[in-house]
C-alpha positions as CSV (number, residue, x, y, z in Angstrom):
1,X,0.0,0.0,0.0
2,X,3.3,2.5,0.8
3,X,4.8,1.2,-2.1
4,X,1.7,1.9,-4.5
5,X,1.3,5.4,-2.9
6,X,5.2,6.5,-3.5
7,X,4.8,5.3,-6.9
8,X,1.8,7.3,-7.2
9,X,3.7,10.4,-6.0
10,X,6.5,10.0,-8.0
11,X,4.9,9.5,-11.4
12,X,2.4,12.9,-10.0
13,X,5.9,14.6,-10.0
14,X,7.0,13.5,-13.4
15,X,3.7,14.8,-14.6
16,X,4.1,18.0,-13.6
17,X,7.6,18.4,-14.6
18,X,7.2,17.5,-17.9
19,X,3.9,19.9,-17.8
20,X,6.2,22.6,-16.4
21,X,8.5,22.1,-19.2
22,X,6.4,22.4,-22.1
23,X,5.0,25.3,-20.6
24,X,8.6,27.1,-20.7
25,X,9.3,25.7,-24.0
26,X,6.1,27.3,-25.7
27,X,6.5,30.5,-23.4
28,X,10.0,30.7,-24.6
29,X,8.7,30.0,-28.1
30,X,6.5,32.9,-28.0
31,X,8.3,35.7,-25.6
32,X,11.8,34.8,-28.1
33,X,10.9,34.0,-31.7
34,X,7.5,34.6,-32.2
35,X,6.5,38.1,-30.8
36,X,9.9,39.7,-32.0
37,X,8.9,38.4,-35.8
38,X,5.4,40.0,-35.6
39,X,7.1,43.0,-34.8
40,X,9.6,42.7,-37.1
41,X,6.9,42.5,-39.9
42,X,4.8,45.1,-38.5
43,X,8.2,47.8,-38.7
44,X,8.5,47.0,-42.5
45,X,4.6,48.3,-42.5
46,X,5.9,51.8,-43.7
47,X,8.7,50.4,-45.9
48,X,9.4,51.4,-49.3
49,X,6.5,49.4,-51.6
50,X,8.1,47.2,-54.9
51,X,7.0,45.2,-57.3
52,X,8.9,41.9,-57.1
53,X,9.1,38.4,-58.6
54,X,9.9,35.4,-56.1
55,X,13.4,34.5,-57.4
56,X,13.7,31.2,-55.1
57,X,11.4,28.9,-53.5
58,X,12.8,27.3,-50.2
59,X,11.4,26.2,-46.8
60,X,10.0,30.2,-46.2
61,X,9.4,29.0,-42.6
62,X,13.2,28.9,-41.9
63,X,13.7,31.8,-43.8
64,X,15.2,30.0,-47.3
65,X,13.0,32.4,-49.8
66,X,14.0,34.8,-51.7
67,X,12.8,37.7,-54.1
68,X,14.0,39.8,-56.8
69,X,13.1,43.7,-57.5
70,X,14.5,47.0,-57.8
71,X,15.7,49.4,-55.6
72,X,17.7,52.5,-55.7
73,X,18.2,51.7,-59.4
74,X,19.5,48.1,-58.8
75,X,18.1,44.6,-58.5
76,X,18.2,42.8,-55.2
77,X,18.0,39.6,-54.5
78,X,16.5,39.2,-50.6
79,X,15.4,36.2,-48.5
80,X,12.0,36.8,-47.1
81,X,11.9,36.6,-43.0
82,X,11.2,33.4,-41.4
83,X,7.9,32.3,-41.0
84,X,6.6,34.6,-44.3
85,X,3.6,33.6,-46.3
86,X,6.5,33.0,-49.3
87,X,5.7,29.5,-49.6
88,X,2.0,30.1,-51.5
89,X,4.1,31.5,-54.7
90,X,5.6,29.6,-57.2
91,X,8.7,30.7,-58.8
92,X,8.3,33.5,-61.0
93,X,5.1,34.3,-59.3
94,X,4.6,38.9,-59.0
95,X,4.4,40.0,-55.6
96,X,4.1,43.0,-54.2
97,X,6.6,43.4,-51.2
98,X,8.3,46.4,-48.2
99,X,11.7,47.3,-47.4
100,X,13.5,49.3,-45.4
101,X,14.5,52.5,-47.1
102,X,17.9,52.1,-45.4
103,X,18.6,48.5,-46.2
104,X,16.9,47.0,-49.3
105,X,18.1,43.3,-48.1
106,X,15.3,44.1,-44.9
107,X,12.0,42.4,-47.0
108,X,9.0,41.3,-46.2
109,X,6.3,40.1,-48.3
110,X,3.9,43.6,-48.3
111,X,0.8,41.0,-47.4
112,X,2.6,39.5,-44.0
113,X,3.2,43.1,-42.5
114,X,0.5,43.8,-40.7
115,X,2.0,40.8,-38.5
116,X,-1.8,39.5,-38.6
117,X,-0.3,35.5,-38.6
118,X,2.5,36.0,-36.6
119,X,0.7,37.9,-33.8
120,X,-1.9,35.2,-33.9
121,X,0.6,32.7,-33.8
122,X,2.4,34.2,-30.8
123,X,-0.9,34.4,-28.5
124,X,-2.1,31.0,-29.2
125,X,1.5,29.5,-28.2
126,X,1.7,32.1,-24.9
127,X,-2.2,30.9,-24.3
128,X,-1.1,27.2,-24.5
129,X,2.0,28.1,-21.9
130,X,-0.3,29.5,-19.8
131,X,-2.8,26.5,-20.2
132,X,0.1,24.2,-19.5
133,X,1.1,26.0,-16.3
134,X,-2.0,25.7,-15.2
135,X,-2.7,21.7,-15.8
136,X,-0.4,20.7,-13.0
137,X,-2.0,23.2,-10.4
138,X,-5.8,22.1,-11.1
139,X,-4.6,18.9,-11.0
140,X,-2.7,18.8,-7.4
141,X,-5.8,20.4,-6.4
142,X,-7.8,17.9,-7.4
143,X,-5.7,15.2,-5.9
144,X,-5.6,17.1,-2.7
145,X,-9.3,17.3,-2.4
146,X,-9.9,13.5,-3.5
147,X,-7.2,12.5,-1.1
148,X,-9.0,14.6,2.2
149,X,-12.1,13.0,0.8
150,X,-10.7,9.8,1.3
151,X,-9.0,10.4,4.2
152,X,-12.4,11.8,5.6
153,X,-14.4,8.9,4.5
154,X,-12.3,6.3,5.9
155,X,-11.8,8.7,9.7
């Protein structure tokens, strides 16, 4: 009966380690990656507007596309930012994207600046943190409770 009831505690413990955990791995997610890219993308909102043509067609999530146009009387060749809607357009495709004034290698595809998806993206994944933080405590409550219910029961 001791034995069962360490084992209990111990796997209860693992639970909410591994709860904890995925809590600071989305939090860390969002609060490091995700909310500087929104912001990233919503800074290029006032950028200079170009027509361009999507020059190469990699993983756009990890940042491996990249589009041609002119600027300041020359063409350049830019990757798009991580996480960019780039992946919808084929090679060759016409876009329309922003760059900074300053820097024409700074692009973002003029659809993603609002930072509409990324913004999303970075509140569901600090919601879910929060979510995850709070499975272990409504849990140990619950335990709690059953266990002085028990313990109330049997006294």
């Amino acid at each position: 009966m001791v034995d069962e009831t360490v084992r209990a505690g111990a796997g209860h413990r693992t639970e909410v380690f591994v709860w904890l955990g995925l809590a600071l791995l989305l939090g860390a997610l969002s609060a490091l990656v995700l909310i500087p890219q929104a912001q990233h993308l919503r800074s290029l909102r006032d950028g200079v507007r170009a027509d361009a043509t999507m020059h190469t067609r990699g993983t756009c999530a990890l940042g491996r596309c990249k589009v041609a146009f002119e600027a300041q009387g020359r063409t350049v060749v830019a990757a798009l930012p991580p996480g960019s809607g780039g992946s919808k357009y084929p090679v060759g495709a016409h876009l329309t994207v922003r760059y900074r004034a300053d820097d024409p290698q700074v692009v973002a595809d003029a659809a993603d600046v609002e930072g509409g998806g990324a913004t999303v993206l970075a509140a569901s994944t600090g919601a879910g943190a929060v979510l995850f933080l709070l499975l272990p405590v409504m849990k140990t409550v619950a335990r709690a409770r059953r266990r002085r219910a028990a313990s109330s029961a049997v006294g």
